[in-house]
N, C-alpha and C positions, 0 to 999 in steps of 0.2 A: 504494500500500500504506500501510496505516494503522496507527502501530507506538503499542502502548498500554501495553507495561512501558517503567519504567526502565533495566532492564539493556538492554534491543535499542535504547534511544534513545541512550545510554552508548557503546553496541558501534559503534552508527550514526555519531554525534560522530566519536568517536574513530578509524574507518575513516579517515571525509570529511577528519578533521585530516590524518592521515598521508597521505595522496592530497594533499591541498592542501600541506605540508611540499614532500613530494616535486617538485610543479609548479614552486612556485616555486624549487626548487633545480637544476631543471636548465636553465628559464627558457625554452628554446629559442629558432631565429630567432638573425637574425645581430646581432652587437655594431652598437649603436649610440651617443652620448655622451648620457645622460640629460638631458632638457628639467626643468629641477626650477623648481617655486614654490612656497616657501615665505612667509608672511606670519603677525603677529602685532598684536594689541593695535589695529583700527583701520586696519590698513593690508591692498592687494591686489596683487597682482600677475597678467601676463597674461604669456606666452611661445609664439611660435607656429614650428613650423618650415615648409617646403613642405608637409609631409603629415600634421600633428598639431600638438600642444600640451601649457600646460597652463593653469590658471589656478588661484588661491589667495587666499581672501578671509576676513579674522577682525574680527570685532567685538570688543570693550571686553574685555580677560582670556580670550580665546578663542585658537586656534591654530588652521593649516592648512597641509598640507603637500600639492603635489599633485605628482606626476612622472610622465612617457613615456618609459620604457626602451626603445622601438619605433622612435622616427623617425618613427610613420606612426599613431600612435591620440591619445585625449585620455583627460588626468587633470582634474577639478576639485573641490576640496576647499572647503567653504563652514564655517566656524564662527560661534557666538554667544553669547550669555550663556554664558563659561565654559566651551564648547566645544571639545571637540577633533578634527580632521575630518584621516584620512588616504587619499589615494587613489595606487593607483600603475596605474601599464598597463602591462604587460611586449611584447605582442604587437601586429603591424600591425593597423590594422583593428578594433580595441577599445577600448571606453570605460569607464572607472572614476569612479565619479561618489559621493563622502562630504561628507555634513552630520551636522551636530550642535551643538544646542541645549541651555541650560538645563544644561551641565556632564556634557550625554552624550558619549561617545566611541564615532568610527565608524571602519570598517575597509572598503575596496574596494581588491581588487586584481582583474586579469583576465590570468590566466595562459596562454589560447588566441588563436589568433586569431579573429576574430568575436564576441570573446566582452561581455557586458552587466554590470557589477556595479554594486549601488546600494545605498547604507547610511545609514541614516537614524535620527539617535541623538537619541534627549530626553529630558528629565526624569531625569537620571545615567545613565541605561541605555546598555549597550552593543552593536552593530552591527557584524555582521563580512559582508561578501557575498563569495564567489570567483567568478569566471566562468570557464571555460576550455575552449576548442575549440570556438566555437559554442555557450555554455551561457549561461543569463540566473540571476544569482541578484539578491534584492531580497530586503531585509531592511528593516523600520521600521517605523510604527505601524500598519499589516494583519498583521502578523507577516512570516514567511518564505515566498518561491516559489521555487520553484529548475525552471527548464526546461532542456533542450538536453541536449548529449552530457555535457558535466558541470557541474555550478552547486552553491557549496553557502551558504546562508546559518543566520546566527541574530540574533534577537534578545530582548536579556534582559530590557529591557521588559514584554513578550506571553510570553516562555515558549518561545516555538516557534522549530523549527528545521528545515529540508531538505538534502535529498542527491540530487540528480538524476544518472545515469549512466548516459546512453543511455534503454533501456528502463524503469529501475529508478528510482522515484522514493521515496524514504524523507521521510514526512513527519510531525510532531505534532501 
């Protein structure tokens, strides 16, 4: 479906925010002690457990933080020129995967298990993906796709933005 006011792209957003709010608040899946890498200014870091990771790498005035809340998926966060790159994985079996270049800021969390999220920030713009339940969202310089049971990305770059959920996919 192809949404062409602003109010139902508004309505859309702001649905996918409160869905995504929610996800990440109740996190699901058993506690685990988060794998965190954090790296700044020139330095990287790798962490891996039996059945996940994370890894975290920043160039010259750049940041990155990447963490697995799982025990059993991967976070990797990559910064550069001024970049900021955060990635988290909450669920077994998912990957969260943020760059950002040239003093953009990205966003990847993946709140289901199975699930794909990829954020790819440049030129100041900002980059949010969620994955969750088997859902794929990608945000970056193609703009936004969002697949599976639910995904939702944007990027501010391009303008564009999705909501996938199950059947329904809301796109710009």
């Amino acid at each position: 479906m192809r949404i062409k006011k602003f109010g139902a792209r508004s309505a859309a957003l702001l649905a996918g925010g409160a869905a995504v709010s929610w996800m990440i608040a109740i996190g699901g899946g058993a506690a685990h002690a988060a794998t965190t890498c954090q790296a700044a200014d020139g330095h990287q870091i790798q962490k891996t457990t039996a059945a996940g990771g994370c890894g975290a790498k920043a160039g010259p005035g750049s940041q990155a933080h990447a963490e697995d809340s799982s025990g059993a998926g991967t976070a990797v966060a990559v910064a550069d020129k001024g970049g900021n790159a955060t990635a988290r994985n909450l669920q077994p079996g998912s990957t969260a995967l943020a760059g950002a270049t040239t003093q953009g800021t990205s966003y990847s969390v993946t709140t289901g298990p199975g699930a794909f999220a990829v954020a790819q920030a440049r030129q100041g713009g900002t980059t949010i993906s969620v994955g969750g339940w088997g859902g794929q969202a990608v945000s970056g310089p193609s703009g936004a796709n969002c697949q599976g049971s639910f995904a939702t990305a944007y990027d501010s770059t391009t303008g564009k933005a999705c909501m996938a959920a199950g059947v329904i996919n809301l796109h710009n």
